[in-house]
N, C-alpha and C positions, 0 to 999 in steps of 0.2 A: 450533417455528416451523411456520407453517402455509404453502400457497403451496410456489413453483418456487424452490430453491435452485441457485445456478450458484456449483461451486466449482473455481479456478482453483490449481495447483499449479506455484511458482517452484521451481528450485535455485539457491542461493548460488553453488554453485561454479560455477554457469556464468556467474553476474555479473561477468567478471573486468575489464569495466570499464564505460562509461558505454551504450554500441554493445549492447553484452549485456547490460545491465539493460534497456533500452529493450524490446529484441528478446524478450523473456523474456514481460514486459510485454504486448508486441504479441501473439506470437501466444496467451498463454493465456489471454487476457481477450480474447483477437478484438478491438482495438482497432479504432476507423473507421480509412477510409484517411484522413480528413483527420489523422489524429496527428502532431505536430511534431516528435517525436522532441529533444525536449529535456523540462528539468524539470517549467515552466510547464504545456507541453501533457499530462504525466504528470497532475501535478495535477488539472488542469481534467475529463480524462477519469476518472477516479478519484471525481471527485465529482458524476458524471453516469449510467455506469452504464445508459444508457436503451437502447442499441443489445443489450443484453443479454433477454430473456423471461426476465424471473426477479424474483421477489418477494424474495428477500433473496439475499443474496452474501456468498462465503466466502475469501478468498486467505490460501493457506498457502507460507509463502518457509522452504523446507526450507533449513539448513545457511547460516542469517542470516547467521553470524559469517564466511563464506568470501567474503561478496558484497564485491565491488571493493577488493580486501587491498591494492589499491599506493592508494588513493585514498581517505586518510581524511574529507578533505571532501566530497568524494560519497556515500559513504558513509553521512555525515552528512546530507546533503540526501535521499538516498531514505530513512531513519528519519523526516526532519519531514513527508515528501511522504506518507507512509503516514498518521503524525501529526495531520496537518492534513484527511485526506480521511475517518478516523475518526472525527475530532471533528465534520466538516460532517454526517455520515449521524448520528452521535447529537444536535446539537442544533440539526437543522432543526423547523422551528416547523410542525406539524403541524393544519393546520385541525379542526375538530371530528369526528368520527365518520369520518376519513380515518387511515388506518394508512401507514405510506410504509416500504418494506423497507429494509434492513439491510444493511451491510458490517460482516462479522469478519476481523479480522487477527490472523493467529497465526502465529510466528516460531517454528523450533527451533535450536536450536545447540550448541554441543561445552560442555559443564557448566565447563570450565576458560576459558570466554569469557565468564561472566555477571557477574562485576562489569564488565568493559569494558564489554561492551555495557548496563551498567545503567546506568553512568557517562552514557553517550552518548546513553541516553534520556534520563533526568533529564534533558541541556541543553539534549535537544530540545521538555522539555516546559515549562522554565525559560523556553524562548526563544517560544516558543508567544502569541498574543494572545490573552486571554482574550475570551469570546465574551458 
């Protein structure tokens, strides 16, 4: 990759619920202040990226499988929120001889957590609209 890379480092463990994802969120991706601190605005900010100097972007969510353990629908919802702002950064339609940068998302977790959480991407990708 060529250009200003800005890579943002989450902990799982400290998602321990929705308040702490948010908060995780806000301060390592420097979120605006306008942030709604709910799902939507997660999203929306996620697929924006612009308040950031940086030609591609990198967020790493160490210790995935720890994030919101009482809260499997939550849970669920920041898998598709990642999901879905992944999918916007690789299949925005890119004018001619314009390059537009990049969001990578990279997840780690405990090796005895990877069918669950393979499980639970599959439905997130099952449930996905195709674009």
């Amino acid at each position: 990759m060529t250009g200003r890379t800005y890579v943002a480092r989450l902990d799982g463990r400290e998602m321990r619920d929705t308040d702490a994802v948010f908060q995780q969120f806000y301060e390592r991706l420097r979120l605006p202040d306008y942030f709604g601190w709910n799902w939507n605005a997660l999203s929306d900010c996620l697929g924006d990226l612009s308040w950031l100097s940086a030609d591609h972007h990198v967020l790493i969510i160490e210790s995935a499988d720890d994030a919101l353990p009482d809260d499997a629908s939550g849970r669920l919802l920041l898998f598709k929120t990642l999901l879905r702002a992944g999918q916007r950064w690789s299949y925005t339609q890119k004018p001619e001889g314009i390059e537009l940068g990049r969001l990578v998302v990279a997840m780690s977790y405990d090796a005895a957590s990877v069918p669950f959480l393979k499980e639970q991407l599959r439905s997130c990708l099952e449930e996905a609209p195709s674009s």
